[in-house]
SEGU-458100 format. One line per field, with one value per residue: x, y, z of N, C-alpha, C in turn; residue number from 1. Coordinates in steps of 0.02 Angstrom, whole numbers, plus 50000, padded with zeros to 5 digits. Layout:
REM SEGU-458100
n.c1 (X | ...) .
n.c2 (Y | ...) .
n.c3 (Z | ...) .
ca.c1 (X | ...) .
ca.c2 (Y | ...) .
ca.c3 (Z | ...) .
c.c1 (X | ...) .
c.c2 (Y | ...) .
c.c3 (Z | ...) .
pos (NUM | ...) .
END
This chain:
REM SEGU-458100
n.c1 (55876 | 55841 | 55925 | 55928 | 55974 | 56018 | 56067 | 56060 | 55913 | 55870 | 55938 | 56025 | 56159 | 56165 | 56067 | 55938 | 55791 | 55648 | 55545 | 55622 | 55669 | 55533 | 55528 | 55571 | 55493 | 55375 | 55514 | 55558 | 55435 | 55380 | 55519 | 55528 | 55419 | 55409 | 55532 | 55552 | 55702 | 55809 | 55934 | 55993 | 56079 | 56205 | 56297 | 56388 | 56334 | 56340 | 56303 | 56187 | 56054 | 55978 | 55839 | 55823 | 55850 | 55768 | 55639 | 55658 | 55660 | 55537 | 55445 | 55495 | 55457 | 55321 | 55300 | 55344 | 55236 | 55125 | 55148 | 55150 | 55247 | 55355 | 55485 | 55594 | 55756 | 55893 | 56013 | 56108 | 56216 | 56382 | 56385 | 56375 | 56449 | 56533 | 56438 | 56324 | 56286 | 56186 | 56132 | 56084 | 56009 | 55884 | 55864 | 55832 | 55692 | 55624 | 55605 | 55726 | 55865 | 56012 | 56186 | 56346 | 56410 | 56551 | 56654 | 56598 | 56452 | 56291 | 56169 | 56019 | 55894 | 55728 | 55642 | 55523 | 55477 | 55409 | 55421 | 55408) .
n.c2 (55049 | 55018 | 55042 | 54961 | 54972 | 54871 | 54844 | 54968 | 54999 | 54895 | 54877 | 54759 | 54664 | 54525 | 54430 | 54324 | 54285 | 54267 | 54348 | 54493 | 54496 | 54518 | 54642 | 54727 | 54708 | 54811 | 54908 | 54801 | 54764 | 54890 | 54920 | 54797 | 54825 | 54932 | 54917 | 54792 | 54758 | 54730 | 54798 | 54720 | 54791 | 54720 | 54780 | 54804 | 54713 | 54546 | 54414 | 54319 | 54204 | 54041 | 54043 | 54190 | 54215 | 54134 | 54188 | 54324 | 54289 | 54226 | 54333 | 54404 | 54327 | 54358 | 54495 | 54496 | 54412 | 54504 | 54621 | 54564 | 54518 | 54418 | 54408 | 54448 | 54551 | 54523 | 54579 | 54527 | 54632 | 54677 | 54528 | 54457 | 54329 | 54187 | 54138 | 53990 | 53802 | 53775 | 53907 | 53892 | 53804 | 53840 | 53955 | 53898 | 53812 | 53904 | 53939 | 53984 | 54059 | 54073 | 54140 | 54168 | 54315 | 54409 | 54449 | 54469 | 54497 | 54416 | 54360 | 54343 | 54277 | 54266 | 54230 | 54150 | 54094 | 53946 | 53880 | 53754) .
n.c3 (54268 | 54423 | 54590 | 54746 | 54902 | 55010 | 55147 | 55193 | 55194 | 55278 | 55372 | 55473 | 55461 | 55464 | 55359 | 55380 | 55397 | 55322 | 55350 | 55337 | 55215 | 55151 | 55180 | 55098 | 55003 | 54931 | 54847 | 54752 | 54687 | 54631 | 54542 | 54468 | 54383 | 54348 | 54238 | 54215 | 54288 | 54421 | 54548 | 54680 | 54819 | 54922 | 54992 | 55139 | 55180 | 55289 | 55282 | 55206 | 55206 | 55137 | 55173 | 55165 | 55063 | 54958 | 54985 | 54929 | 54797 | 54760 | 54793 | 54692 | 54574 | 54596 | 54579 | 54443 | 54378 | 54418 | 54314 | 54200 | 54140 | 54021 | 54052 | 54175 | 54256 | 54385 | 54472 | 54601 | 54690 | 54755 | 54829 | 55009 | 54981 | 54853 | 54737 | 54778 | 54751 | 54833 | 54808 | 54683 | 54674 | 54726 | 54662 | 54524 | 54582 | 54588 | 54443 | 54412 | 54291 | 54386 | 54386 | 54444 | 54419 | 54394 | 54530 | 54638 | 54607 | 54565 | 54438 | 54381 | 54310 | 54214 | 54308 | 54394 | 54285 | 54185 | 54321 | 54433) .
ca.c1 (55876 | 55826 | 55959 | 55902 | 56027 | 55954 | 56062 | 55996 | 55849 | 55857 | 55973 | 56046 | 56200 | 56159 | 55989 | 55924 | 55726 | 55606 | 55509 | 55683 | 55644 | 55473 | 55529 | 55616 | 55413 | 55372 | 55541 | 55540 | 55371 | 55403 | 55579 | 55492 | 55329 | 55450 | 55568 | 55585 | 55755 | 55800 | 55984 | 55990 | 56138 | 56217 | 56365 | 56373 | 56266 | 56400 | 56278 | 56119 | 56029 | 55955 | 55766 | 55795 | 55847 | 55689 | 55578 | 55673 | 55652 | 55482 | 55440 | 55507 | 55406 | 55259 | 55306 | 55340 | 55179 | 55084 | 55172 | 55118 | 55320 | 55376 | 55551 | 55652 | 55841 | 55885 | 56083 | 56147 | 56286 | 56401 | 56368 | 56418 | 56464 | 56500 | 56358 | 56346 | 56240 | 56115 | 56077 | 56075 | 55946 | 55837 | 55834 | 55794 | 55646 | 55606 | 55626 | 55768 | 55945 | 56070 | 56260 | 56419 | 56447 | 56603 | 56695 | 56542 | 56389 | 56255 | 56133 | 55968 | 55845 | 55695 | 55612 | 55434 | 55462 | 55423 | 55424 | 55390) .
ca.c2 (54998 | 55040 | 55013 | 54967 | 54962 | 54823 | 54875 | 55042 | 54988 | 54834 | 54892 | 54717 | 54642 | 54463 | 54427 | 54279 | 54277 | 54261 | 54436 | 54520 | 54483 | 54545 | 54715 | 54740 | 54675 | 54890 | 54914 | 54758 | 54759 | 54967 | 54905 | 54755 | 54845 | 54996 | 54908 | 54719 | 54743 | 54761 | 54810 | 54731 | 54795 | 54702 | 54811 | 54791 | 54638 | 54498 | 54336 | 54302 | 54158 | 54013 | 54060 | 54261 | 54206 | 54082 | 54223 | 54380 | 54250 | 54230 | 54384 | 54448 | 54300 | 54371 | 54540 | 54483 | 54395 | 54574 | 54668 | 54532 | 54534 | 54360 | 54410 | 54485 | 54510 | 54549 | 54578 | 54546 | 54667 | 54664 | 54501 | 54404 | 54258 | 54165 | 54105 | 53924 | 53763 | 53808 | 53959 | 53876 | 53758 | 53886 | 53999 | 53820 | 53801 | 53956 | 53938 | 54062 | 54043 | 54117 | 54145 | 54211 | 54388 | 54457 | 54435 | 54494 | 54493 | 54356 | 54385 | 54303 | 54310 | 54220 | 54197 | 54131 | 54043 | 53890 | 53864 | 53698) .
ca.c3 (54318 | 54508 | 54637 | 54816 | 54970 | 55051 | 55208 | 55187 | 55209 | 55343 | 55454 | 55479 | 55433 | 55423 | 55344 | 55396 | 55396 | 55268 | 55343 | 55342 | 55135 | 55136 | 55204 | 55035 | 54938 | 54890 | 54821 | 54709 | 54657 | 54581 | 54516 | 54404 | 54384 | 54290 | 54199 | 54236 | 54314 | 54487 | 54571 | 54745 | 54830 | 54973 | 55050 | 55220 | 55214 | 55301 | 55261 | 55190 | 55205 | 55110 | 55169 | 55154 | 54966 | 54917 | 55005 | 54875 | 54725 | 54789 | 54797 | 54622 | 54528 | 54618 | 54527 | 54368 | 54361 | 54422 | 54306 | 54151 | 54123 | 54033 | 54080 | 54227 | 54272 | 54433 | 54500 | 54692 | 54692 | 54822 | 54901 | 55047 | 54980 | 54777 | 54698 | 54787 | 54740 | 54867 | 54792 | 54622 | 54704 | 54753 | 54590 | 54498 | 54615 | 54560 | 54378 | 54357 | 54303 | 54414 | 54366 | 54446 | 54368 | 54424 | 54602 | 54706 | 54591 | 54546 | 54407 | 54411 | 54244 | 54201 | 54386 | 54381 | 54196 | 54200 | 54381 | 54459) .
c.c1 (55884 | 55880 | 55916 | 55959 | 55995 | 56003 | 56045 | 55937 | 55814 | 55876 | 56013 | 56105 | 56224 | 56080 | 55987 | 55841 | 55706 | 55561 | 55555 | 55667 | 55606 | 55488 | 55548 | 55521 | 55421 | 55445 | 55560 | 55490 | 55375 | 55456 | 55557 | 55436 | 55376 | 55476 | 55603 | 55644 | 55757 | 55883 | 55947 | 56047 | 56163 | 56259 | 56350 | 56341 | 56353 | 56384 | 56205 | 56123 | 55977 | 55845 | 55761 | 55807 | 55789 | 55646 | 55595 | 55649 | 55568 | 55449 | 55432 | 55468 | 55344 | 55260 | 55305 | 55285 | 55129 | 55098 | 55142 | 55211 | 55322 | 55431 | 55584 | 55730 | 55835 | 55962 | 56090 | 56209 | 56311 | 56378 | 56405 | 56477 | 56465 | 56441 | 56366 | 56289 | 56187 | 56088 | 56036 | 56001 | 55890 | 55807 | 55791 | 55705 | 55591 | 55598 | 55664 | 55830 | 55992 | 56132 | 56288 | 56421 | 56479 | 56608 | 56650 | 56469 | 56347 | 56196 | 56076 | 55915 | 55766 | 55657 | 55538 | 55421 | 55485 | 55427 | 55388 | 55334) .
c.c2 (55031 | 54996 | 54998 | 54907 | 54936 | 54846 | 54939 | 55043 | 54937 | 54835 | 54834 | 54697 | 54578 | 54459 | 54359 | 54252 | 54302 | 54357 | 54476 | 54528 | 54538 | 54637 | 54741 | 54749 | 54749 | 54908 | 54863 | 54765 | 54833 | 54954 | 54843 | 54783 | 54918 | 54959 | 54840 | 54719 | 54774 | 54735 | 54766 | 54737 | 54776 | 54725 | 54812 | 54737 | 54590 | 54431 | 54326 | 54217 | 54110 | 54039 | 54142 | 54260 | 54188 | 54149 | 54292 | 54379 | 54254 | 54280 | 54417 | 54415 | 54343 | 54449 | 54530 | 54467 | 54456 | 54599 | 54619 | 54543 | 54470 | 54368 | 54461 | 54483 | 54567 | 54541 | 54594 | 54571 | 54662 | 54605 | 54470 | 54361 | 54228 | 54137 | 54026 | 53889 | 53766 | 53838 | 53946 | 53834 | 53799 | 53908 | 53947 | 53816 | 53857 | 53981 | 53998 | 54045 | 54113 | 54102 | 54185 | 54270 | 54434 | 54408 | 54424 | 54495 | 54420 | 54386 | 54329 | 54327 | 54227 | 54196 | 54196 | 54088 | 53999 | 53860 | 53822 | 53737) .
c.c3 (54386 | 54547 | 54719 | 54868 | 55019 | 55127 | 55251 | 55239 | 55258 | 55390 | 55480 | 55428 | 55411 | 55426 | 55324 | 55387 | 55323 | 55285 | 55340 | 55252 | 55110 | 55148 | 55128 | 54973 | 54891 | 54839 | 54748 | 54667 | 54607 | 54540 | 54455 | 54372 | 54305 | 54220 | 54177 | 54258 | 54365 | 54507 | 54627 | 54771 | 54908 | 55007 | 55095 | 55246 | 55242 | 55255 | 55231 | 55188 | 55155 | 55105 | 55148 | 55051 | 54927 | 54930 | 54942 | 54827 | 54705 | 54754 | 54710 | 54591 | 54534 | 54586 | 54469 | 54348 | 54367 | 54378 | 54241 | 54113 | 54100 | 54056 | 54132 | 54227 | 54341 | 54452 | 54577 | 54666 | 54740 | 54857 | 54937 | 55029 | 54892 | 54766 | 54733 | 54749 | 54753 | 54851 | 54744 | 54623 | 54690 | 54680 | 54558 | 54526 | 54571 | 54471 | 54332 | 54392 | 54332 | 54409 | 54410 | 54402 | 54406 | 54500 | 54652 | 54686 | 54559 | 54478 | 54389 | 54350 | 54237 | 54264 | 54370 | 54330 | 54199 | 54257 | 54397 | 54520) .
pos (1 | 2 | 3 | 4 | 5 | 6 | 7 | 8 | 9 | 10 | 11 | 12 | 13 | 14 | 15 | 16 | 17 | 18 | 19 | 20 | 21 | 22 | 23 | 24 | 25 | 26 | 27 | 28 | 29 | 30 | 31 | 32 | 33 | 34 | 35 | 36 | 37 | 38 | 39 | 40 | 41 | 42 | 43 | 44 | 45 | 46 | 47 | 48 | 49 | 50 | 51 | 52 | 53 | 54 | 55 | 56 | 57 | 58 | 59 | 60 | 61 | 62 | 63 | 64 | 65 | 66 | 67 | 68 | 69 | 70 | 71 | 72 | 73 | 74 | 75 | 76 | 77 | 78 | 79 | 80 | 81 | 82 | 83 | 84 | 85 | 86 | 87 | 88 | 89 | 90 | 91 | 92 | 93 | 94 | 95 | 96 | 97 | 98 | 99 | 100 | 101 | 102 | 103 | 104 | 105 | 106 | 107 | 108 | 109 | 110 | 111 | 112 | 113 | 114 | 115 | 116) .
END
């Protein structure tokens, strides 16, 4: 399983935009494309946002489906913030269940299946 230090790599500490997301696409797309699972690690992140989330989720379906994967899992490590409703929303949208795992992590499986 591929880690990727999304502040690493964004330079920002609250991620707010949907292209803020997209910067992340190459590392995703190699990380499902390998092994269907993908680390994203948030240290240093403060906040993420409802749209830089839908656009991640986004994103990974749009891997999974390249890759001819029926299944993904994908872990926010380190994040901001617990798992809220909102996010729960979102994944849903997305047709992938996301859980609470642990203090700081979320875990996110099944994105693209079944999706409305």
């Amino acid at each position: 399983m591929r880690s990727v230090e999304v502040f690493q790599r964004l330079r920002r500490k609250i991620l707010v935009t949907r292209e803020s997301a997209s910067a992340l696409r190459q590392e995703i797309d190699s990380s499902i494309k390998a092994d269907g699972e993908v680390i994203l690690d948030f240290t240093g992140i403060d906040a993420v946002t409802p749209s830089f989330v839908d656009e991640v989720l986004g994103m990974i379906d749009d891997a999974r489906a390249d890759s001819s994967r029926r299944e993904v899992r994908v872990i926010f490590r380190h994040t901001p913030t617990s798992l809220s409703e909102k996010f729960v929303a979102i994944g849903k949208r997305h047709g992938a269940r996301m859980s609470q795992s642990g203090i700081d992590a979320w875990e996110i499986t099944n994105v693209g299946v079944g999706a409305a």
